[in-house]
N, CA, C and O of each residue as an XYZ file, in Angstrom:
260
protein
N      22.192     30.482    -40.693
C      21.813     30.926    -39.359
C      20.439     31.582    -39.421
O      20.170     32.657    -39.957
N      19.421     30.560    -38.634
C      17.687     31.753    -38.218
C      18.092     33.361    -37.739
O      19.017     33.779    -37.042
N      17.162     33.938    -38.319
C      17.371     35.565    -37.695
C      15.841     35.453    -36.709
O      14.787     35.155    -37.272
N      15.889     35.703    -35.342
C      14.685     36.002    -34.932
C      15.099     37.582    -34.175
O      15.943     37.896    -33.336
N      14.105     38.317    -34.893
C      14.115     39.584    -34.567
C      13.934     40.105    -32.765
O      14.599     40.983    -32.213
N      12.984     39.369    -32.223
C      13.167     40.073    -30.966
C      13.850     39.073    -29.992
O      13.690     39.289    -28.791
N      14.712     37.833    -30.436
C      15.597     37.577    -29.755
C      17.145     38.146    -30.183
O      18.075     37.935    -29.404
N      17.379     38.888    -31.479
C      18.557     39.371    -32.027
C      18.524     40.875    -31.586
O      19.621     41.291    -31.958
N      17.930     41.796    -31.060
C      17.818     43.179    -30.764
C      18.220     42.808    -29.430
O      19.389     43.130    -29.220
N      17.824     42.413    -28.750
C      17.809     42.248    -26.988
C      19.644     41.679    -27.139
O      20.582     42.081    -26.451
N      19.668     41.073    -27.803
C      21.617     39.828    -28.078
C      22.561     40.998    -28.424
O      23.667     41.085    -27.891
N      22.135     41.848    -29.275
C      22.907     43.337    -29.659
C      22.854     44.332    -28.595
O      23.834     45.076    -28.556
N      21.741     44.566    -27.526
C      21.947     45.448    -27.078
C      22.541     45.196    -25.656
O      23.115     45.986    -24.906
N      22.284     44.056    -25.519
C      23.383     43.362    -24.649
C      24.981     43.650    -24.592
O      25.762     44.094    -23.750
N      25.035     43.315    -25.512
C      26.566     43.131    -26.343
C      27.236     44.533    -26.452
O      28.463     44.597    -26.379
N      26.446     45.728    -26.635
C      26.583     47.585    -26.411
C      27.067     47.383    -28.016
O      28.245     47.480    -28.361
N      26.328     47.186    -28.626
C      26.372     47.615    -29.780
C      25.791     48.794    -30.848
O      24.760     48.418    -31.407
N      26.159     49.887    -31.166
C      26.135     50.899    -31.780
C      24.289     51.269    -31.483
O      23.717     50.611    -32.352
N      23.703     51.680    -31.023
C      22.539     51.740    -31.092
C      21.663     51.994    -32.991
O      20.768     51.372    -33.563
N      22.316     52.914    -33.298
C      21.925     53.454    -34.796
C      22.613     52.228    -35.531
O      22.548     52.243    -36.760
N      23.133     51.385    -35.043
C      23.272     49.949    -35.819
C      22.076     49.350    -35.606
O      21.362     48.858    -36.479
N      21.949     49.375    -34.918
C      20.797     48.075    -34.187
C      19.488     48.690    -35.111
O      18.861     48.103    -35.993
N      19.332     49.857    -34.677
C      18.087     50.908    -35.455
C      18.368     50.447    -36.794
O      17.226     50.186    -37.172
N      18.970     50.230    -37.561
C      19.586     50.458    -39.252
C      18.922     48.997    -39.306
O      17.861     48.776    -39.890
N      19.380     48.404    -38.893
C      19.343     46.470    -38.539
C      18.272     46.223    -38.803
O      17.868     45.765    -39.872
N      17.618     46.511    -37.794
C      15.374     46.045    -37.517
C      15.104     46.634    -38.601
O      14.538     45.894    -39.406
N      15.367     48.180    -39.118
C      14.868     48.924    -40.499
C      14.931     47.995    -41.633
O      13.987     47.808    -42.401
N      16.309     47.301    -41.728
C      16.964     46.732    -42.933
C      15.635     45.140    -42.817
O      14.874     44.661    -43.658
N      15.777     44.962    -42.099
C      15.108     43.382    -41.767
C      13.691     43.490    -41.688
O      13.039     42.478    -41.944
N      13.257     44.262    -41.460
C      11.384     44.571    -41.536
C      11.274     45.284    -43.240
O      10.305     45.267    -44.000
N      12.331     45.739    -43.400
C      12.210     46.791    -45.079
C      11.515     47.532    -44.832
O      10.477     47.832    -45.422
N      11.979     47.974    -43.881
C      11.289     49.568    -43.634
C      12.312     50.809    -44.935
O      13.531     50.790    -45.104
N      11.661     51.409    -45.387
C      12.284     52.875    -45.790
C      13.376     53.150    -45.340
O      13.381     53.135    -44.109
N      14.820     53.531    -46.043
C      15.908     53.985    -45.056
C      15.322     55.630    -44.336
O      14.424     56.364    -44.749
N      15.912     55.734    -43.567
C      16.090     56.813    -43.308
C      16.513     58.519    -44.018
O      17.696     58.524    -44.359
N      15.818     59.861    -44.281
C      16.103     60.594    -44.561
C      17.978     60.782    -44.859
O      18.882     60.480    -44.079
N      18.082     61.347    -46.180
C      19.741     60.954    -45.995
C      20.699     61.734    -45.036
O      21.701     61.190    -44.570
N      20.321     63.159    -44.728
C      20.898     63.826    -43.357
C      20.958     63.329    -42.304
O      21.835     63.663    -41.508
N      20.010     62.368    -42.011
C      19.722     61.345    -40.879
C      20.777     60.044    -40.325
O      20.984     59.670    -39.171
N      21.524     59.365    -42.048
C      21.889     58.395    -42.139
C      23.600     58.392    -41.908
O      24.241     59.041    -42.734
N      24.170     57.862    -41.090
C      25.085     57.824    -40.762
C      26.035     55.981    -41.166
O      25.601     54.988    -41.750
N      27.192     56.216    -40.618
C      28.161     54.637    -41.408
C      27.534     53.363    -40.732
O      27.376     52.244    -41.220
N      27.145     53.935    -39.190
C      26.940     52.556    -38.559
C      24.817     52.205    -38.890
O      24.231     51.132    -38.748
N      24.371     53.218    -39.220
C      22.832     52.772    -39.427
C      22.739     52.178    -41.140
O      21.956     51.344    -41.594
N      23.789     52.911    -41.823
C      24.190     51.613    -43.203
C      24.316     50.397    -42.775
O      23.496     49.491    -42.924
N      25.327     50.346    -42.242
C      25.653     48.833    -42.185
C      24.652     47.953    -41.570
O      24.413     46.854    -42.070
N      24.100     48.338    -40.600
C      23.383     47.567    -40.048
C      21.943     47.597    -40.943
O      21.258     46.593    -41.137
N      21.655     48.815    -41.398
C      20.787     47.985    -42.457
C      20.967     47.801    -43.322
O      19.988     48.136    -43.990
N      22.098     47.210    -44.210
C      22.379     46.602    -44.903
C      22.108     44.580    -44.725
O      21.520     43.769    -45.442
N      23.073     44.414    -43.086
C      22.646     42.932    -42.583
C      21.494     43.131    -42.488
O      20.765     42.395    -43.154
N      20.923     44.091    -41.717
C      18.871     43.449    -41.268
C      18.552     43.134    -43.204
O      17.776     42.207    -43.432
N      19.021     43.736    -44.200
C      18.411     43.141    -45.497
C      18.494     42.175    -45.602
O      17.599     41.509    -46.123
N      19.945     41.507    -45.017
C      20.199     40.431    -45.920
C      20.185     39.149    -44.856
O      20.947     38.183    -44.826
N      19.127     39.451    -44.047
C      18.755     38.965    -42.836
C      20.147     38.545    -42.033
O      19.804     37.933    -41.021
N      21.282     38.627    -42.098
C      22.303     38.538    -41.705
C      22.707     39.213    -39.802
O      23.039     40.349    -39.467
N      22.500     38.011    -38.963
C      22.787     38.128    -37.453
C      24.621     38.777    -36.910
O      25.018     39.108    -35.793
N      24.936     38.760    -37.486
C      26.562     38.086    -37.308
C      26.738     39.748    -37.971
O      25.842     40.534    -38.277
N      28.590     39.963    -38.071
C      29.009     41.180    -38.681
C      29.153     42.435    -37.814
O      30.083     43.233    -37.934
N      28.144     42.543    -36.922
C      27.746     43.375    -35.884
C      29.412     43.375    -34.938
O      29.242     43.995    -33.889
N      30.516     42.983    -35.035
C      31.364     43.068    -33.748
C      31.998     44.849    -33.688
O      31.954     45.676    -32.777
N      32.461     44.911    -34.840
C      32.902     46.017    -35.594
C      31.813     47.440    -34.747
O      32.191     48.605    -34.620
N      30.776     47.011    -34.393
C      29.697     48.112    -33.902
C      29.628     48.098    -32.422
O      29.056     49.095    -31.982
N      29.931     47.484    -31.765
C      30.513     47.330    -30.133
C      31.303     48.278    -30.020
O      32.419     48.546    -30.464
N      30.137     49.037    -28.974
C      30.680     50.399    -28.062
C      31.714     49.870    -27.391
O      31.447     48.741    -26.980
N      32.735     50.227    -27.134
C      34.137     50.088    -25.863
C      34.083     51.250    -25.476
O      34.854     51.645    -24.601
Protein backbone atom coordinates (compact mmCIF):
# COMPACT_ATOMS: atom_id res chain seq x y z
CA UNK A 1 0.00 0.00 0.00
CA UNK A 2 1.43 3.93 -1.24
CA UNK A 3 1.59 6.15 1.91
CA UNK A 4 0.84 9.75 0.66
CA UNK A 5 1.24 11.97 3.53
CA UNK A 6 -1.16 14.80 2.93
CA UNK A 7 -3.77 12.59 1.55
CA UNK A 8 -3.34 10.07 4.81
CA UNK A 9 -3.57 12.99 7.65
CA UNK A 10 -6.78 14.61 6.16
CA UNK A 11 -8.25 10.21 5.85
CA UNK A 12 -7.28 10.03 9.79
CA UNK A 13 -8.65 13.05 10.80
CA UNK A 14 -11.68 12.39 9.14
CA UNK A 15 -12.07 9.11 10.60
CA UNK A 16 -11.54 11.07 14.57
CA UNK A 17 -8.64 9.42 15.09
CA UNK A 18 -6.50 10.00 18.24
CA UNK A 19 -4.99 13.31 17.32
CA UNK A 20 -1.41 12.53 19.22
CA UNK A 21 -1.69 9.44 16.87
CA UNK A 22 -1.86 11.24 13.86
CA UNK A 23 0.99 13.77 15.42
CA UNK A 24 3.24 10.46 16.33
CA UNK A 25 2.36 9.21 12.57
CA UNK A 26 3.67 12.40 10.31
CA UNK A 27 6.72 12.46 13.16
CA UNK A 28 7.34 8.67 12.54
CA UNK A 29 7.04 9.11 8.57
CA UNK A 30 9.04 12.42 7.98
CA UNK A 31 11.75 10.93 10.92
CA UNK A 32 11.36 13.62 12.73
CA UNK A 33 12.95 13.24 16.46
CA UNK A 34 10.45 11.55 18.88
CA UNK A 35 9.21 13.64 21.16
CA UNK A 36 10.65 14.66 24.73
CA UNK A 37 9.85 11.46 26.86
CA UNK A 38 7.34 13.35 29.45
CA UNK A 39 5.68 14.40 26.31
CA UNK A 40 5.21 10.84 24.85
CA UNK A 41 2.24 9.05 25.48
CA UNK A 42 0.72 5.07 24.09
CA UNK A 43 -1.18 6.53 21.23
CA UNK A 44 1.84 9.09 19.80
CA UNK A 45 4.08 5.57 20.02
CA UNK A 46 2.13 3.82 18.01
CA UNK A 47 1.49 6.02 15.54
CA UNK A 48 4.96 6.76 15.21
CA UNK A 49 5.95 3.69 15.09
CA UNK A 50 3.49 3.09 11.55
CA UNK A 51 4.55 6.72 10.16
CA UNK A 52 8.26 4.64 10.42
CA UNK A 53 7.33 1.92 8.86
CA UNK A 54 5.43 3.94 6.41
CA UNK A 55 2.48 1.82 7.36
CA UNK A 56 -1.34 3.58 6.47
CA UNK A 57 -3.56 0.95 8.03
CA UNK A 58 -3.44 -0.14 12.06
CA UNK A 59 -4.82 3.25 12.98
CA UNK A 60 -8.62 1.68 13.89
CA UNK A 61 -7.63 0.92 17.49
CA UNK A 62 -7.03 5.06 17.67
CA UNK A 63 -10.67 6.15 16.68
CA UNK A 64 -12.15 8.53 19.11
CA UNK A 65 -15.91 7.11 19.94
Amino acid sequence: QRVFPDEDVPRLQKKGVDPEYINGWACGFLQNPKREEQRVNEAYEAGYAHGVEKNAGGFEVWIRK
